[in-house]
Backbone as JSON Lines, residues from 0, in Angstrom:
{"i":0,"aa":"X","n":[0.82,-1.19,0.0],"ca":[0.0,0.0,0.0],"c":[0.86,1.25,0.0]}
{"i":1,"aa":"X","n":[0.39,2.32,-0.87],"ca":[1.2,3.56,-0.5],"c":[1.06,4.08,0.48]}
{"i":2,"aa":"X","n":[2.24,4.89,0.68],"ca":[2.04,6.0,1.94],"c":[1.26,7.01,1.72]}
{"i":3,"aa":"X","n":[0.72,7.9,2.72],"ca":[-0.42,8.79,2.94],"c":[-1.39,8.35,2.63]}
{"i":4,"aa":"X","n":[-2.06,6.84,2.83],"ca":[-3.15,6.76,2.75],"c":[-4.21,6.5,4.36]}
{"i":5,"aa":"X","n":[-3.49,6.9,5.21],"ca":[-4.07,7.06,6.4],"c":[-5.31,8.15,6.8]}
{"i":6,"aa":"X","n":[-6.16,7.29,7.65],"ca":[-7.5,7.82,7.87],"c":[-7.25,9.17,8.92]}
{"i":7,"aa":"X","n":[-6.37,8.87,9.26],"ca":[-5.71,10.17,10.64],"c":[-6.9,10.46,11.29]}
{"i":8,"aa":"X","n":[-7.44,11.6,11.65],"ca":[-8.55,12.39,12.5],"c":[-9.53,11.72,11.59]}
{"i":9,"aa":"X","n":[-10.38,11.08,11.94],"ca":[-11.69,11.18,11.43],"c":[-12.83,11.47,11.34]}
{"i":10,"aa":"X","n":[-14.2,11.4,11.16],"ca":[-15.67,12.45,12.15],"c":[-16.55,11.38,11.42]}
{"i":11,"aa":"X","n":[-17.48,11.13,11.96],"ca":[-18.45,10.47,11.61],"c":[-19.25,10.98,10.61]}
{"i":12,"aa":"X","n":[-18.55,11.9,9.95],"ca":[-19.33,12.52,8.63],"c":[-18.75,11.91,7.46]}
{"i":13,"aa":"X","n":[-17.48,11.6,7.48],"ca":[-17.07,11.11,6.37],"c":[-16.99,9.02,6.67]}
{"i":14,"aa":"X","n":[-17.34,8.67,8.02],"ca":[-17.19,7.38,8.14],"c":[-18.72,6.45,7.56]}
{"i":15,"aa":"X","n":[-18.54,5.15,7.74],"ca":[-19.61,4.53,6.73],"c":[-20.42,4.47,7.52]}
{"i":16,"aa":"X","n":[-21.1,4.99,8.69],"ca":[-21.77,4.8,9.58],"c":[-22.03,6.1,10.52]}
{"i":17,"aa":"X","n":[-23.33,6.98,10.9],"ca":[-23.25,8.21,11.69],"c":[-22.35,7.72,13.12]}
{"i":18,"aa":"X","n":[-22.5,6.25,13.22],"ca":[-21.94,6.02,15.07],"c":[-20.56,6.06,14.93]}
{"i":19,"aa":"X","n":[-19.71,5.82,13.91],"ca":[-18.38,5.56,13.63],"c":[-17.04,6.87,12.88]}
{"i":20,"aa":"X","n":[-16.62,6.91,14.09],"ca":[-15.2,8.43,14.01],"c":[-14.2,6.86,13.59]}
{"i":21,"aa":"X","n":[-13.41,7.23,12.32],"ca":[-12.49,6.84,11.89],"c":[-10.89,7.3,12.86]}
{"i":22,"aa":"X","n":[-10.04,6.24,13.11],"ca":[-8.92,7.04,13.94],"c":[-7.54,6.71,12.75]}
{"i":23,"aa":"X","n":[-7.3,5.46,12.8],"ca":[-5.95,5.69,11.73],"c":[-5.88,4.02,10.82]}
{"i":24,"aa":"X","n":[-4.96,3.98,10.45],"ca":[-4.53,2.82,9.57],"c":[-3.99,1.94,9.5]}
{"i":25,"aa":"X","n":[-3.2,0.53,8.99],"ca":[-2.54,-0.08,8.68],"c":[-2.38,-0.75,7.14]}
{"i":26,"aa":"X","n":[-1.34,0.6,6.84],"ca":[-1.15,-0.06,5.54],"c":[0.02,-0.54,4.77]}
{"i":27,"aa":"X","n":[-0.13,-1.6,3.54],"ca":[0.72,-2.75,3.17],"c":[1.42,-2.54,2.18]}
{"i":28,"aa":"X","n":[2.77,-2.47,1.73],"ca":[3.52,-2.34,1.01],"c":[3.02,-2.35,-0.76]}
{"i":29,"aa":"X","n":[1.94,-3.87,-0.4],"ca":[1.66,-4.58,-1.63],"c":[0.78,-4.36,-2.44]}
{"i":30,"aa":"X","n":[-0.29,-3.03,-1.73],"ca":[-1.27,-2.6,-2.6],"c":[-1.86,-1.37,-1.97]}
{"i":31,"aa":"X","n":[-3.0,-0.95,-1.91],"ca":[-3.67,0.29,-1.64],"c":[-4.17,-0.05,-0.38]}
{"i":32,"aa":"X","n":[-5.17,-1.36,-0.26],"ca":[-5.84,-1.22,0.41],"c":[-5.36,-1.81,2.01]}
{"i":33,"aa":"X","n":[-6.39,-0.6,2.8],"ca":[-6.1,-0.17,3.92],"c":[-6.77,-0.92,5.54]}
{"i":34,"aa":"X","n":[-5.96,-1.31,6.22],"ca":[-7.01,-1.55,7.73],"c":[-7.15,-0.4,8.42]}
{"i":35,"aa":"X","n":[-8.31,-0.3,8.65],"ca":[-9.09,1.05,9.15],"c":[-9.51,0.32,10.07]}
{"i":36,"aa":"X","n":[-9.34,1.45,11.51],"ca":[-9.47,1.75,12.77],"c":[-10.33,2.52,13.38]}
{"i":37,"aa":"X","n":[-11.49,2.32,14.0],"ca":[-12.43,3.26,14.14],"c":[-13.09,3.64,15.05]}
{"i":38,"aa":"X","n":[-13.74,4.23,15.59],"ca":[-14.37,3.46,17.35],"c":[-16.26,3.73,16.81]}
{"i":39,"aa":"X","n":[-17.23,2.98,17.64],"ca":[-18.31,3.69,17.64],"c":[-18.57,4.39,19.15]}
{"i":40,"aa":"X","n":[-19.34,5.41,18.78],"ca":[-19.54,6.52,19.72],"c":[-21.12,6.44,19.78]}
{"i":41,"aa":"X","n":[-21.78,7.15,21.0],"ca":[-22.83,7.34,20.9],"c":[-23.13,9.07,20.34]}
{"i":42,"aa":"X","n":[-24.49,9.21,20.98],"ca":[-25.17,10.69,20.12],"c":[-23.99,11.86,20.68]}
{"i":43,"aa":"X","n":[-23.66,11.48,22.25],"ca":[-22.75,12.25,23.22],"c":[-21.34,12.36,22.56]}
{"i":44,"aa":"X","n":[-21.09,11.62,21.19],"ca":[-19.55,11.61,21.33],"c":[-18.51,10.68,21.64]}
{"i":45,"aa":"X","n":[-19.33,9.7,22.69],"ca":[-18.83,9.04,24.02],"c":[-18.59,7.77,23.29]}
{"i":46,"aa":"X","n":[-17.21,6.68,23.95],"ca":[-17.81,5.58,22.91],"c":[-18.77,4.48,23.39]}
{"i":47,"aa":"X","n":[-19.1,3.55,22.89],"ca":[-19.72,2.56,23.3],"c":[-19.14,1.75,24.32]}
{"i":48,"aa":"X","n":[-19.73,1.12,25.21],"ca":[-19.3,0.3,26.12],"c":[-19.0,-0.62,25.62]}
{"i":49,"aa":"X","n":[-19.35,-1.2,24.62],"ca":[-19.11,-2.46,24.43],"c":[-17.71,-3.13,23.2]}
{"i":50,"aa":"X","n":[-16.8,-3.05,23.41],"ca":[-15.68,-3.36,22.41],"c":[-15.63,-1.66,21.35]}
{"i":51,"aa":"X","n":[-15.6,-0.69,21.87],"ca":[-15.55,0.71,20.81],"c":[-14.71,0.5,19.45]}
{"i":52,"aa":"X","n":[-13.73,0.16,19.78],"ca":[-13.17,-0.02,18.62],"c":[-12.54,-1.57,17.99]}
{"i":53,"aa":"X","n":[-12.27,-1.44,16.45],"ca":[-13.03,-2.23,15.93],"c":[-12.16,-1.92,14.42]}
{"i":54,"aa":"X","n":[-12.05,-2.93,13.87],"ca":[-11.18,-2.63,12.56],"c":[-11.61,-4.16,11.47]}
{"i":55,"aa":"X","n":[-11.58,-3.13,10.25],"ca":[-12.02,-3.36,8.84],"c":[-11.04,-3.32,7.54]}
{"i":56,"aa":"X","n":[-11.66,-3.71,7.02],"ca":[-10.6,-3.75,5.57],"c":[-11.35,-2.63,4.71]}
{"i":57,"aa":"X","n":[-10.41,-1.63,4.43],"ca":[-11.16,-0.31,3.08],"c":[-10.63,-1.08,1.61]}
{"i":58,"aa":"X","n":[-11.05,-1.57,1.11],"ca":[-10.6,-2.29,-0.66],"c":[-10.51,-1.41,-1.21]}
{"i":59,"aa":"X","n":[-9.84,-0.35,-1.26],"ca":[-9.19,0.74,-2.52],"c":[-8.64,0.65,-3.61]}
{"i":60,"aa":"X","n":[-8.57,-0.42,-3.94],"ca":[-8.1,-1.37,-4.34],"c":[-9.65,-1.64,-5.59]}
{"i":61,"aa":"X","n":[-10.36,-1.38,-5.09],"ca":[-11.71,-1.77,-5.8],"c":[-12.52,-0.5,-5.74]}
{"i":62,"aa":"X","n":[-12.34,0.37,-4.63],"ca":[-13.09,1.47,-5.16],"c":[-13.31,2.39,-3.73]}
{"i":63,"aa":"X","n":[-13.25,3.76,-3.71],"ca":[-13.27,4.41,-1.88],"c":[-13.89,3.96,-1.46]}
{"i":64,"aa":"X","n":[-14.99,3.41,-1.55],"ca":[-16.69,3.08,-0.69],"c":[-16.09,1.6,-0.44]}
{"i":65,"aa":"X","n":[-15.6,0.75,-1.16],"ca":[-15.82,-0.76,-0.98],"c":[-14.86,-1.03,0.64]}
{"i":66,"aa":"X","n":[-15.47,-2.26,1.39],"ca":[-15.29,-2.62,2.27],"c":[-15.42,-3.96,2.68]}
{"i":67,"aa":"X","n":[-14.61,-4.04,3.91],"ca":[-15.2,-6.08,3.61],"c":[-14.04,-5.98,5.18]}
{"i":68,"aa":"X","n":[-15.11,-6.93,6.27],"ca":[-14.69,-7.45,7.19],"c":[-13.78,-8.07,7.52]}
{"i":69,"aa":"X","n":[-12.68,-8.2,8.44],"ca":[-11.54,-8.64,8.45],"c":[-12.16,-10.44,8.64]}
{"i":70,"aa":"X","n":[-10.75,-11.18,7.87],"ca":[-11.35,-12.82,8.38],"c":[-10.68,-12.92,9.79]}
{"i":71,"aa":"X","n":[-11.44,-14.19,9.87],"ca":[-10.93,-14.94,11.14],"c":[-9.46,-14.8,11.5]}
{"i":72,"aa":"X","n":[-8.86,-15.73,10.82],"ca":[-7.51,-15.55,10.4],"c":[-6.87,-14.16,10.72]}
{"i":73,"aa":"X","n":[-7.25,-13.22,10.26],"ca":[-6.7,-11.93,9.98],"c":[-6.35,-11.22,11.32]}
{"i":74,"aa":"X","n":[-7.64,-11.9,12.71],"ca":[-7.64,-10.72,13.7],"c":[-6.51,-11.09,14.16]}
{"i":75,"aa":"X","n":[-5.68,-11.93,14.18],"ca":[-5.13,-12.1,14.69],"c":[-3.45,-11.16,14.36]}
{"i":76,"aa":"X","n":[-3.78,-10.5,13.46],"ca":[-2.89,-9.74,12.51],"c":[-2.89,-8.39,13.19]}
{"i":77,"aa":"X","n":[-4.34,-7.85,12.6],"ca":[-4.78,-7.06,12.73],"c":[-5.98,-6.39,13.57]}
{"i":78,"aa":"X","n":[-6.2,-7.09,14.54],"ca":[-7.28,-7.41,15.51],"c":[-6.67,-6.74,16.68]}
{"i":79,"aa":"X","n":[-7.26,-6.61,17.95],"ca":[-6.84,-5.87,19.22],"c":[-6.62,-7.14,19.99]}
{"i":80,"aa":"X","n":[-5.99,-7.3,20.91],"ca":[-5.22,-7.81,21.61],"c":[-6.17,-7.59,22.97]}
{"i":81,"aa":"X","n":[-6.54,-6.41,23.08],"ca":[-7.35,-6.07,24.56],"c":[-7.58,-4.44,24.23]}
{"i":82,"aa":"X","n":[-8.6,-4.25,24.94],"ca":[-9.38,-2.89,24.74],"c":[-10.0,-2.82,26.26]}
{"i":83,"aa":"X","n":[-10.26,-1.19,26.4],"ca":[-10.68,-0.8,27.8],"c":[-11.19,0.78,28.04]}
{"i":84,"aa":"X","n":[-11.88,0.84,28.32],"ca":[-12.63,2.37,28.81],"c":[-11.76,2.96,29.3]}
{"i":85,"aa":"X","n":[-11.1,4.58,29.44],"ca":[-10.22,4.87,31.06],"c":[-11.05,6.44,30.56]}
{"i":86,"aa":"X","n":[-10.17,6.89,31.42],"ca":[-10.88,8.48,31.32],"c":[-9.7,8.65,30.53]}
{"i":87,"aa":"X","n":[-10.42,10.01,29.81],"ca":[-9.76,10.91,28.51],"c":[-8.89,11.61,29.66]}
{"i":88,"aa":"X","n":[-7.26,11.98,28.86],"ca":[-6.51,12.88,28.77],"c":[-6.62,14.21,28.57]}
{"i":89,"aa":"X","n":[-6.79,14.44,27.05],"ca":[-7.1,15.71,26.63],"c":[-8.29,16.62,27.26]}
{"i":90,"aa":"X","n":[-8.2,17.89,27.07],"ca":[-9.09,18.75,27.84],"c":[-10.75,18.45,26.62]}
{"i":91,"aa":"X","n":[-11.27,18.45,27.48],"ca":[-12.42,18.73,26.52],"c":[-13.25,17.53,25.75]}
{"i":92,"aa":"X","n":[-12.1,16.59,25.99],"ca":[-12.86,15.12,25.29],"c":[-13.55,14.5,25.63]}
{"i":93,"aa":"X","n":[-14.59,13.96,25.18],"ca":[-16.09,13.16,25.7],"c":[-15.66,11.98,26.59]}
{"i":94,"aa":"X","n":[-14.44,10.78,25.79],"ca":[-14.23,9.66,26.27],"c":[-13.06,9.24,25.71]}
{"i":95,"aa":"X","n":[-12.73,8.01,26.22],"ca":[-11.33,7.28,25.77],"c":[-11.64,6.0,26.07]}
{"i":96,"aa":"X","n":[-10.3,5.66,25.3],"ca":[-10.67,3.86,25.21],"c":[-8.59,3.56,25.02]}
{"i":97,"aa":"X","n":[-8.54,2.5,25.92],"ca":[-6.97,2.15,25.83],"c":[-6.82,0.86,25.09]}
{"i":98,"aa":"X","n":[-6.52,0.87,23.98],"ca":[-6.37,-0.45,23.14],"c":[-4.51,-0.85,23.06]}
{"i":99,"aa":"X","n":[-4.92,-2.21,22.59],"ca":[-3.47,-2.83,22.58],"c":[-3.89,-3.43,21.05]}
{"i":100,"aa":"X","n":[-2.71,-2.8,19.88],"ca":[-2.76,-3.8,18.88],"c":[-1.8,-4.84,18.83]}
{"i":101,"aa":"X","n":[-2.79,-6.01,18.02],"ca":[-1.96,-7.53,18.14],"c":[-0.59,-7.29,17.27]}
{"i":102,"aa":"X","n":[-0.8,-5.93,16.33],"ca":[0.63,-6.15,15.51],"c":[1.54,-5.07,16.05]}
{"i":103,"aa":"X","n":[1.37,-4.64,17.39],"ca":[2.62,-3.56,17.92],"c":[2.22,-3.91,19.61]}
{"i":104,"aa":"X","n":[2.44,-5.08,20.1],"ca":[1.49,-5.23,21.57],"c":[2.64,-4.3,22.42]}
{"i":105,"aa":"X","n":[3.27,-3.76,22.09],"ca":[4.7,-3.01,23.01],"c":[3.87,-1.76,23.17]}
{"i":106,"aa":"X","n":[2.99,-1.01,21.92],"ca":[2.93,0.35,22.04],"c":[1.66,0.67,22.2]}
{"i":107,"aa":"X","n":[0.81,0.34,23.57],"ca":[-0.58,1.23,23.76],"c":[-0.78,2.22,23.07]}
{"i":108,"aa":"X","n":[-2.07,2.38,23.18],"ca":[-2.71,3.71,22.02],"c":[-3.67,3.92,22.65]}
{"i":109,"aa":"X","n":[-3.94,5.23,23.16],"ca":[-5.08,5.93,23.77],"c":[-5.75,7.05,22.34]}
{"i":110,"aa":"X","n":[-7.38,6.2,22.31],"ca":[-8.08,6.85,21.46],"c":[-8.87,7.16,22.27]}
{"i":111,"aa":"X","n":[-9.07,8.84,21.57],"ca":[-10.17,9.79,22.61],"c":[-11.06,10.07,21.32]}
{"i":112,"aa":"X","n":[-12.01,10.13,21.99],"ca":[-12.73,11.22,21.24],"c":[-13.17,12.5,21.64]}
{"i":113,"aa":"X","n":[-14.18,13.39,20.85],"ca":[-14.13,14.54,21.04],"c":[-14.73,15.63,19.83]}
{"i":114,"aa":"X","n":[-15.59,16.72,20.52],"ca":[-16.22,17.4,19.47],"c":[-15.43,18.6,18.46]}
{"i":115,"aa":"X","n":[-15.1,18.15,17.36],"ca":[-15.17,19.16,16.81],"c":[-15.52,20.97,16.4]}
{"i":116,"aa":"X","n":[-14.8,21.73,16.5],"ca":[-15.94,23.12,16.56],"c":[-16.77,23.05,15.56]}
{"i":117,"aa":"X","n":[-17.01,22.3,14.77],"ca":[-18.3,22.22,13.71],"c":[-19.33,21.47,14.07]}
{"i":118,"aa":"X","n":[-18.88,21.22,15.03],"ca":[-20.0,19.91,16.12],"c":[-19.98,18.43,15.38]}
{"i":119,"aa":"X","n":[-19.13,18.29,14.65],"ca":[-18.91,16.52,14.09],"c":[-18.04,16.11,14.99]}
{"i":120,"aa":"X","n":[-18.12,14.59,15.33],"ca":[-17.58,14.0,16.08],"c":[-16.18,13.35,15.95]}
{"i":121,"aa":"X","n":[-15.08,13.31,16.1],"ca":[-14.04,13.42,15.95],"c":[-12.94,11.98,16.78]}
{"i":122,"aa":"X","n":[-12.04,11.18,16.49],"ca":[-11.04,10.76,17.24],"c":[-10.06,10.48,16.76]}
{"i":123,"aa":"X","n":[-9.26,10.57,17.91],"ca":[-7.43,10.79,17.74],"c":[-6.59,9.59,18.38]}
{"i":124,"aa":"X","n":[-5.79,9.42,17.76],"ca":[-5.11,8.34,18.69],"c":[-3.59,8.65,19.12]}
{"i":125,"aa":"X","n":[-3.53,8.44,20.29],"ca":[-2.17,8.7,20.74],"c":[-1.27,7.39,21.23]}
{"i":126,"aa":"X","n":[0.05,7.92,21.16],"ca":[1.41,6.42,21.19],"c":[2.62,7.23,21.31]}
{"i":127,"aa":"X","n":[3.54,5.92,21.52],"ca":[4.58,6.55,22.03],"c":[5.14,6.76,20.38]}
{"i":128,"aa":"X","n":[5.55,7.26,19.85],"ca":[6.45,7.09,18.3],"c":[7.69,7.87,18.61]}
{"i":129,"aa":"X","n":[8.75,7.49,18.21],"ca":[10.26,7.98,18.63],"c":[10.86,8.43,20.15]}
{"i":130,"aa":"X","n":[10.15,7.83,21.05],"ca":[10.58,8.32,22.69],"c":[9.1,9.56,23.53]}
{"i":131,"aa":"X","n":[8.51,9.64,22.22],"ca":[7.17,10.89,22.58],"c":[6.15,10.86,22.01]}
{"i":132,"aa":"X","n":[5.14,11.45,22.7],"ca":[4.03,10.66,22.47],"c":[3.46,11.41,21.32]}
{"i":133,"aa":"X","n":[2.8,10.93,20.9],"ca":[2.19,11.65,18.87],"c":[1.06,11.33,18.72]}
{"i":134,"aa":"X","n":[0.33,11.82,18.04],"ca":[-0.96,11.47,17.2],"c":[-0.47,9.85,16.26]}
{"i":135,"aa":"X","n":[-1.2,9.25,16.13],"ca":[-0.97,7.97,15.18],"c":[-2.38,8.24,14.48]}
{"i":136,"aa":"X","n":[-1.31,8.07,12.9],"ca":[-1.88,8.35,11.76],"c":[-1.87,6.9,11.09]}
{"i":137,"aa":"X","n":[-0.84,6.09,11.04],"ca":[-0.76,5.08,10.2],"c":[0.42,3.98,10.63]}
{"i":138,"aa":"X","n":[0.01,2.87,10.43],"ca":[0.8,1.88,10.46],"c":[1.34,1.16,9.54]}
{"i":139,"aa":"X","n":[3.03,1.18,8.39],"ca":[3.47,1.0,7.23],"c":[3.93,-0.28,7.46]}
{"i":140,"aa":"X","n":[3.37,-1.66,6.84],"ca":[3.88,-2.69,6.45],"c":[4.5,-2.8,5.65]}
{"i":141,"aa":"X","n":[6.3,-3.08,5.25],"ca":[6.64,-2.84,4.09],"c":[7.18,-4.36,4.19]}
{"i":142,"aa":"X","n":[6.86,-5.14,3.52],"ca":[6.89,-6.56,3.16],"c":[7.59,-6.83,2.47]}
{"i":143,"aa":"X","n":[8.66,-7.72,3.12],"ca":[10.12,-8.78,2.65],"c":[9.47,-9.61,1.18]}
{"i":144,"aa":"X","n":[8.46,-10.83,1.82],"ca":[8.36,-11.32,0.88],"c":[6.74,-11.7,1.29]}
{"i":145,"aa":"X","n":[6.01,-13.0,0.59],"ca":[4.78,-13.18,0.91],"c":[4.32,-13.26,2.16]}
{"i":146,"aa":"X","n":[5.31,-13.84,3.01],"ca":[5.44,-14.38,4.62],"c":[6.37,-13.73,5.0]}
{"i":147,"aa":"X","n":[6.25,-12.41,5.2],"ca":[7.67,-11.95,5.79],"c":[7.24,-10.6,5.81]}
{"i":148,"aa":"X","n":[8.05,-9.66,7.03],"ca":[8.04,-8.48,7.42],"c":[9.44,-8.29,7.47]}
{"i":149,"aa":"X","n":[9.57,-6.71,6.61],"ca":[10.76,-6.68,6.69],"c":[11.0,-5.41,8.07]}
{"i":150,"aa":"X","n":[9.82,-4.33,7.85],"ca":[9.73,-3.46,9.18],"c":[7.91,-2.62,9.48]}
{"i":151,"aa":"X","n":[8.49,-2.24,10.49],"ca":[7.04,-1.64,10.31],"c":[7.26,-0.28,10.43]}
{"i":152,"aa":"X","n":[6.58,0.48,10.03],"ca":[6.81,2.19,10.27],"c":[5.75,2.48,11.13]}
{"i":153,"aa":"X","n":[6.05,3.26,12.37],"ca":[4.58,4.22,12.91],"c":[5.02,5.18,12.47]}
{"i":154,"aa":"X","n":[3.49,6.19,11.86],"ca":[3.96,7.35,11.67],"c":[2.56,8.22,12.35]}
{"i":155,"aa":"X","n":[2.89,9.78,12.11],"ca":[1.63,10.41,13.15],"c":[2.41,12.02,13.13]}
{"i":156,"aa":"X","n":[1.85,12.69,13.71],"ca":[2.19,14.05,13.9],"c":[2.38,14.55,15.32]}
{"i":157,"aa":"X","n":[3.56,15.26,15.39],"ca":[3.52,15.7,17.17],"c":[2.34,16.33,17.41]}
{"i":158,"aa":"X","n":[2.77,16.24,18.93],"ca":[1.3,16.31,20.05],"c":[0.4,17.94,19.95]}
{"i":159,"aa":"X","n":[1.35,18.85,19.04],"ca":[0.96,20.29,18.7],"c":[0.54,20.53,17.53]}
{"i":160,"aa":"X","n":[1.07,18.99,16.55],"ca":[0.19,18.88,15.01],"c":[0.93,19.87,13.63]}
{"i":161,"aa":"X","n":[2.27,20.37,14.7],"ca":[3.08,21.18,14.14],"c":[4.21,20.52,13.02]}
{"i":162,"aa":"X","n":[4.1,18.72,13.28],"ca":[5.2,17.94,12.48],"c":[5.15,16.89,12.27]}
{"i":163,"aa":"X","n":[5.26,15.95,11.48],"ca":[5.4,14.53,11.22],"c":[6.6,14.11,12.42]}
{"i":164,"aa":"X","n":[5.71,13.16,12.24],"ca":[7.15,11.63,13.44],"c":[6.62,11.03,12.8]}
{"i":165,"aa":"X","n":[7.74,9.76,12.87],"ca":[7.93,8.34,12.55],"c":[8.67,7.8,13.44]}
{"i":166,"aa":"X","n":[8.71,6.25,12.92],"ca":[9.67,5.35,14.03],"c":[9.66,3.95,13.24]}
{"i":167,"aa":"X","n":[10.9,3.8,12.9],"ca":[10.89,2.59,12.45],"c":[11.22,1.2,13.18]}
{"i":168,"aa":"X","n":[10.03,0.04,13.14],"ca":[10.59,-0.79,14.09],"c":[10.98,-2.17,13.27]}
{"i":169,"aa":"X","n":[11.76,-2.79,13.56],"ca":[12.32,-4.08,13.18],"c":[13.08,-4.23,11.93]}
{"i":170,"aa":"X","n":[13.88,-2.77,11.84],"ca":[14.58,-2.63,10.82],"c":[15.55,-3.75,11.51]}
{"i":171,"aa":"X","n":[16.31,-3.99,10.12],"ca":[17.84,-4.57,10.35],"c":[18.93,-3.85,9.99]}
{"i":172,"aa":"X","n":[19.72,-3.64,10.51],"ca":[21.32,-2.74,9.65],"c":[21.61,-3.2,8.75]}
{"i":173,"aa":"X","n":[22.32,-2.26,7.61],"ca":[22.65,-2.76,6.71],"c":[23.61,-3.87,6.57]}
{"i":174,"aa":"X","n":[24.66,-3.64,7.84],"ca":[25.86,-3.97,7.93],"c":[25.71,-5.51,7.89]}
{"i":175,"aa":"X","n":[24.33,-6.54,8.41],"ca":[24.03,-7.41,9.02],"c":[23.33,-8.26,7.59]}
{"i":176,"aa":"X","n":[23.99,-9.2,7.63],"ca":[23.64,-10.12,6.54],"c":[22.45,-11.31,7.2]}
{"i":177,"aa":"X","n":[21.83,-11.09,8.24],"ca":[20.59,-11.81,8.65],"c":[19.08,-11.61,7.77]}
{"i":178,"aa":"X","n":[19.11,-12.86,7.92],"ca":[17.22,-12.46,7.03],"c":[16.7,-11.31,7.81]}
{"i":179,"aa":"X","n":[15.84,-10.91,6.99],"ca":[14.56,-10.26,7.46],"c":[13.77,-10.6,8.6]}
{"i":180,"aa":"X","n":[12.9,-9.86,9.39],"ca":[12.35,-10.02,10.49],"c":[10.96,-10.75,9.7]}
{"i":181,"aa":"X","n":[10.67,-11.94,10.14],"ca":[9.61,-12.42,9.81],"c":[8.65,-12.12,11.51]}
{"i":182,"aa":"X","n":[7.45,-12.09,10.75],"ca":[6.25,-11.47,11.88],"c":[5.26,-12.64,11.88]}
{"i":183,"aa":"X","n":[4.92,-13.66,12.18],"ca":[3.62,-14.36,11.65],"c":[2.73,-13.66,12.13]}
{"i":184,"aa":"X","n":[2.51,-12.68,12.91],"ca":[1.3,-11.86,13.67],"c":[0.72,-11.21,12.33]}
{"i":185,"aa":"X","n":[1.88,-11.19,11.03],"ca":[1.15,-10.17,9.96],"c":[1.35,-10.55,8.54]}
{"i":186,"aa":"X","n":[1.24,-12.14,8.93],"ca":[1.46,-13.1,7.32],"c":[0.03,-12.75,7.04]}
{"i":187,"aa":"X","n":[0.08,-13.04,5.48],"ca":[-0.76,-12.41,4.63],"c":[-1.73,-13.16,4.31]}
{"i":188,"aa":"X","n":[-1.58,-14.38,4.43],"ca":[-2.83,-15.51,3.87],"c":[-3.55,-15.29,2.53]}
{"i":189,"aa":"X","n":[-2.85,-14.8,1.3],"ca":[-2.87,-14.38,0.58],"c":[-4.33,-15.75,-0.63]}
{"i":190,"aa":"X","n":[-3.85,-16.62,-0.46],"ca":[-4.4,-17.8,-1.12],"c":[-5.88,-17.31,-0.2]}
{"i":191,"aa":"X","n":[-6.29,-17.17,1.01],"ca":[-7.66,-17.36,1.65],"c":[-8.09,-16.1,1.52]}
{"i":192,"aa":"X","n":[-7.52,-15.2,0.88],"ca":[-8.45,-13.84,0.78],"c":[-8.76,-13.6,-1.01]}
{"i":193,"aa":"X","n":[-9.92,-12.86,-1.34],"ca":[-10.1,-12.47,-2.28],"c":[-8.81,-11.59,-2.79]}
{"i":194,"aa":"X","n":[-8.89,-11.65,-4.92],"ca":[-7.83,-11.21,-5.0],"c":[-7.66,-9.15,-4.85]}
{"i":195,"aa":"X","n":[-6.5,-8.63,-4.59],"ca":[-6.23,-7.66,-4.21],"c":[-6.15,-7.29,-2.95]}
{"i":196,"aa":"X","n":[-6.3,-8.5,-2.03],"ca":[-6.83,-8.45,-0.08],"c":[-5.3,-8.41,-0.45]}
């Protein structure tokens, strides 16, 4: 997948659903299409009690609108690990939710939400990326081979929105003649998904 195709801030105006603020991405070396991250909220903003967030496949690949549920198989890729209510950080935000993804379980992510001054509903996700904590915009799979990770990129904007960060994890040095970091948390199962998944 190319870069900049991250959902970053999202509002339930542009998501496929009025209950659903888009937060960020995970995307794959090998094509367009994107895992989207999202929470549902109620009328308040607030999210749902029950599992808020929640991630999908965007097929861009086939067209902006098209979509299609992650498989079985997949959550385990791209699926949460554990999710939890806490109170919001930021000033002003309705709610929060502390998730762990299965493909970075090192780096919590606190997604808040929160109103917009246009009154659309809005969420952000925060992580640690380079030693400080950032907005998370996207997660870059750049893939060795069919079964294989060669690194992952977080990327996102500082906490003032004033700059890009990144952080690259599971690079190898050049200097180092070792394979590639293989991940099975983010093999592709390429044969069990429709083509362009």
């Amino acid at each position: 997948m190319a870069f900049g195709l991250c959902a970053g801030i999202g509002t339930t105006s542009d998501a496929a659903a009025s209950s659903e603020a888009r937060v960020f991405t995970i995307a794959k070396s090998e094509n367009r299409n994107v895992v989207q991250y999202s929470v549902h909220v109620d009328a308040g903003c607030v999210p749902t009690p029950e599992a808020p967030v929640y991630a999908y496949w965007r097929m861009l690949e086939q067209g902006p609108a098209s979509a299609a549920p992650l498989l079985k198989h997949e959550v385990k890729a791209y699926g949460l690990s554990s999710q939890r209510l806490v109170p919001p950080v930021t000033p002003g935000a309705a709610g929060a939710v502390r998730v762990v993804l299965a493909a970075v379980p090192s780096r919590p992510v606190l997604v808040e939400t929160l109103r917009a001054p246009d009154g659309t509903c809005r969420a952000q996700a925060t992580v640690q990326i380079a030693g400080a904590p950032a907005h998370l915009t996207e997660v870059y799979v750049r893939l060795k081979s069919a079964f294989g990770v060669d690194y992952l990129l977080l990327r996102g904007r500082s906490m003032d929105g004033g700059r890009p960060v990144e952080e690259k994890l599971g690079h190898r040095p050049k200097r180092r003649t070792a394979r590639a970091m293989t991940c099975p948390r983010l093999r592709l199962h390429q044969a069990e998904r429709t083509p362009g998944q």
